[in-house]
C-alpha positions, -999 to 999 in steps of 0.1 A, spaced: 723 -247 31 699 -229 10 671 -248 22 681 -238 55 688 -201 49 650 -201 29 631 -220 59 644 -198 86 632 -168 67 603 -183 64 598 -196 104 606 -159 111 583 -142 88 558 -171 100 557 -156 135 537 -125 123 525 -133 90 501 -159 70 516 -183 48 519 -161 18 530 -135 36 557 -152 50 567 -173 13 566 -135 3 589 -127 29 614 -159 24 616 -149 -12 628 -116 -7 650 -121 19 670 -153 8 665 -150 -29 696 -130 -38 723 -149 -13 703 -182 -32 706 -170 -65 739 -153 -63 757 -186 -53 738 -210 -70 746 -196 -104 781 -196 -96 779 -230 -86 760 -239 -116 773 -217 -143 814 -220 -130 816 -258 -134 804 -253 -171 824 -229 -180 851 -248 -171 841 -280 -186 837 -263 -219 877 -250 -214 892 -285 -202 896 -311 -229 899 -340 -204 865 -359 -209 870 -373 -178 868 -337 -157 845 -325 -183 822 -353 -172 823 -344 -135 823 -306 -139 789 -313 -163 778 -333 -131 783 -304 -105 766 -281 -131 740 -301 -137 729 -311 -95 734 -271 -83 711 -262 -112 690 -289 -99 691 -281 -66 689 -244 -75 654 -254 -90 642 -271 -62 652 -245 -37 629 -220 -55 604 -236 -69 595 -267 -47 605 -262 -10 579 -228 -11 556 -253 -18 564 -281 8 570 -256 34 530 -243 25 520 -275 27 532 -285 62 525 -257 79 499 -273 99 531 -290 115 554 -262 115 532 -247 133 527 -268 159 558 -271 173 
């Protein structure tokens, strides 16, 4: 979903703007809902692994803390780039 929120932003801004104008644009307007969820996705699981005794749960919650923090990454600091880089395509269509 947050790949989806940040590309639409970014096909939108796209419409009257150059690449980095419209990575700008993506930024600002999906960044908050992005980070805002993210980090409770992230941090939440954590928190509650460090609570639980079970190693079992603790295991899993570490595993959901571990893939929205990794996905949280990507979101930000990859898909800007991929986006830039097929453009050309994007465009296109």
């Amino acid at each position: 979903d947050y790949s989806i929120l940040f590309t639409s932003y970014y096909l939108n801004a796209r419409k009257s703007a150059d690449r980095k104008g419209a990575l700008e644009a993506a930024y600002k307007g999906s960044s908050h809902s992005i980070l805002t969820s993210g980090l409770i996705l992230a941090c939440v699981p954590y928190v509650m692994k460090l609570a639980l005794t079970d190693p079992m749960i603790s295991a899993i919650l570490s595993s959901l803390s571990i893939g929205a923090a990794a996905i949280l990454i990507i979101i930000l600091f990859l898909l800007p780039g991929v986006l830039a880089a097929i453009d050309p395509i994007l465009r296109k269509r």
